[in-house]
N, C-alpha and C positions, 0 to 999 in steps of 0.2 A: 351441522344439525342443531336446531331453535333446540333449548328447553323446552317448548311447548310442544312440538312437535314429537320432542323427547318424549315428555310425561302422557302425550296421548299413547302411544307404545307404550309403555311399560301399563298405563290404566287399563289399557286393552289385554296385555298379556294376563293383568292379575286379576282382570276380567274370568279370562277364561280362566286360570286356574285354578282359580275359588272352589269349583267345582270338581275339581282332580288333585285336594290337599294330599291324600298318602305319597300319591307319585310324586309331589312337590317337597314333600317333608325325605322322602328314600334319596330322591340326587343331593338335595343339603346336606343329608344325613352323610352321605357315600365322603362327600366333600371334608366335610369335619372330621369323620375318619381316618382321612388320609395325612391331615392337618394333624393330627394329634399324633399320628405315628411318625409323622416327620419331624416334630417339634416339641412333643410334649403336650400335658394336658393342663397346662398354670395358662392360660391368655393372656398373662402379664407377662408373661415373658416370651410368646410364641405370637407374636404379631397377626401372623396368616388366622391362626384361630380366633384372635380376639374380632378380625376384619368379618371373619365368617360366621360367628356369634354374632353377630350386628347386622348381617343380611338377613339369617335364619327369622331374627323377632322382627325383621321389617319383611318378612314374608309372613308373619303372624305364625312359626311353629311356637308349640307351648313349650316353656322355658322346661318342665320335667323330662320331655322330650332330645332337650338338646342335653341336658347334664346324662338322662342314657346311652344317649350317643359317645358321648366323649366316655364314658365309665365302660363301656364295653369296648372302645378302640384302646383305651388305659392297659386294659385286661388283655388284649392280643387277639382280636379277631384273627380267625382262618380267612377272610378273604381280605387278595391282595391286588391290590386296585394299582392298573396303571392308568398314567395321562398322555392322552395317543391326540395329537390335532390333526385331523383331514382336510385335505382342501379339495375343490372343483369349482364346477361351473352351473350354475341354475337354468331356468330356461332364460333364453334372452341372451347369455352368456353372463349372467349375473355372477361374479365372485363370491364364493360362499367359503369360509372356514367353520369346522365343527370340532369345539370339543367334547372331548370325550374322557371318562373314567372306566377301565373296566377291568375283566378281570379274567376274559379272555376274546385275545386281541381278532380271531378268525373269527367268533361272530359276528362283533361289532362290523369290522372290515366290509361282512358279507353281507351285513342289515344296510349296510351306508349304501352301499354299492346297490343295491335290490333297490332301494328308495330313489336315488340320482340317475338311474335306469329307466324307472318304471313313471317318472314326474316330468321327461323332459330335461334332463341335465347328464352329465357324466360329472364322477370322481377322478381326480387327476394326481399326479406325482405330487411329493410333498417340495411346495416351494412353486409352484405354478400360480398361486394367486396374490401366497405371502408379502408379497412387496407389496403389493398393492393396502395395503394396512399398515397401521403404527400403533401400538400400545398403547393406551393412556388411562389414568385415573378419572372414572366419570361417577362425579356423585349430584344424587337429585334432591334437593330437598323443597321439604312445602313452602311454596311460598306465601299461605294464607297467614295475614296478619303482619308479614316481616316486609320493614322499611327497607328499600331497595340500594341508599346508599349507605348504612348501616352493614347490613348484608353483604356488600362488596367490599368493605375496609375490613369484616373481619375475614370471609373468603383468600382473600389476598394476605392478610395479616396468619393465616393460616398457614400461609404456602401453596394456594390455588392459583396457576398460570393464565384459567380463564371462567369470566364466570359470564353466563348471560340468564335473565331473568326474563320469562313467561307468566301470562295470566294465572296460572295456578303452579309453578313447578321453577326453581333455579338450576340451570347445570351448571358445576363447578367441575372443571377442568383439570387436571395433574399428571404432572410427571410420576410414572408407575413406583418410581423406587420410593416416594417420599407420601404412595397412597393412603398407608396404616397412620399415618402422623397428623396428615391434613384432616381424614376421615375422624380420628379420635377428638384432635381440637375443635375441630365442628361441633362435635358430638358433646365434649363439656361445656363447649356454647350455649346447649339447649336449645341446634336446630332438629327439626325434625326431620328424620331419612326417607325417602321414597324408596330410593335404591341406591345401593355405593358398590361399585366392581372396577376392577382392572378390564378395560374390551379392550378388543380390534377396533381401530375408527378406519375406515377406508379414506383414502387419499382421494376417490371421484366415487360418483355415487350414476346409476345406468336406471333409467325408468323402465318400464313395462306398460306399452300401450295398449296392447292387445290383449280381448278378454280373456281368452282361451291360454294365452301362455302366465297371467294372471292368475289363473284357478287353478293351472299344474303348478306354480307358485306358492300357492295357499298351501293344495295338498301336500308337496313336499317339504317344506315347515311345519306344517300340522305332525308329517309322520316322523320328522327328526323331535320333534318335542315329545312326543309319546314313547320315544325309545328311550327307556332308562338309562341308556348307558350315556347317551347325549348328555353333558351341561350345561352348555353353551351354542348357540350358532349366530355367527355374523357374518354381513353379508353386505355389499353397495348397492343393494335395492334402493332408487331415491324414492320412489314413491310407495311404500308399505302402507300406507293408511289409506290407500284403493283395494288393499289386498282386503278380501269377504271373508274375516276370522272371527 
């Protein structure tokens, strides 16, 4: 997957989501929550929150937003979020993993399952698509302005495994365990984030040529992103920028 190719998806994603900030600020929010009860609420010392505080302002939530989020997960919220990942099949036979946060596990279950039903695909046992993925550190940053082999000697001088540079956008590559370290030293570089996460990368990637299994495509991504309990979904679609989102 090009950087360019990259940063057209995620421009498209924050495309559309410009327009759906609350639902965008509640799954960050759910996230930082969970982070904070797991680790505490100092970022300097709870890595996972400090990486999720850095998503949060490159998703543009207001910083008084995010300190109520951690001040009320501090405090002990009543709800208690687990992290449940789904896998299946899209149309086409597309591999798809979803995660999820929730807080209870039958509806989610029964919403995933009504979606992968009703789109053209089935939900499948856990571990049916899993192999087919590998973990990694994927951070995007702007490329407007930054010299490209400048940009690669500190990438690498960071701890970055791979970087490739696009017209508007660098992806920098990492081993998941060393993600918080590479992300933070970018970050006192004073590059600028697009997006920085731990995904799934699929090992092969399956086109969709048909338009019809294309738009049951769209629509079942559309309805895993609308579902608050969703965080995440990845998937070997190769060609996502045919998809009409």
């Amino acid at each position: 997957m090009s950087g360019h190719s990259k940063w057209n998806n995620i421009k498209r994603k924050k495309e559309k989501t410009d327009g759906q900030k609350a639902k965008l600020f509640t799954k960050v929010g759910r996230e930082i929550g969970v982070a904070v009860r797991e680790g505490g609420a100092d970022p300097n010392s709870n890595s996972k929150l400090r990486d999720l505080i850095a998503k949060a302002k490159s998703l543009n939530v207001p910083n008084d937003n995010i300190a109520r989020i951690i001040k009320r997960a501090e405090g002990g919220e009543k709800e208690n979020y687990e992290a449940i990942t789904y896998e299946g099949y899209g149309p086409c036979g597309i591999a798809m993993m979803v995660e999820t946060l929730t807080d209870n596990r039958n509806r989610t279950a029964a919403n995933l399952r009504h979606y992968f039903d009703k789109f053209g695909g089935n939900l499948g046992n856990m571990g049916c698509v899993g192999f087919l993925f590998t973990q990694k550190g994927i951070i995007v940053l702007d490329a407007e302005g930054v010299d490209e082999e400048k940009a690669m000697e500190d990438c690498f001088e960071a701890g970055a495994d791979d970087f490739d540079m696009g017209e508007e956008a660098i992806e920098v590559t990492c081993d998941p365990a060393v993600f918080s370290d590479v992300r933070q030293k970018l970050e006192e570089m004073g590059y600028s984030f697009i997006s920085a996460e731990v995904e799934m990368v699929p090992s092969t990637t399956t086109p969709i040529t048909d338009p019809d299994a294309q738009a049951l495509m769209t629509k079942l991504l559309d309805a895993l992103d609308d579902d608050d309990d969703v965080q995440n979904v990845w998937h070997n679609l190769e060609n996502e920028e045919d998809l009409d989102r």
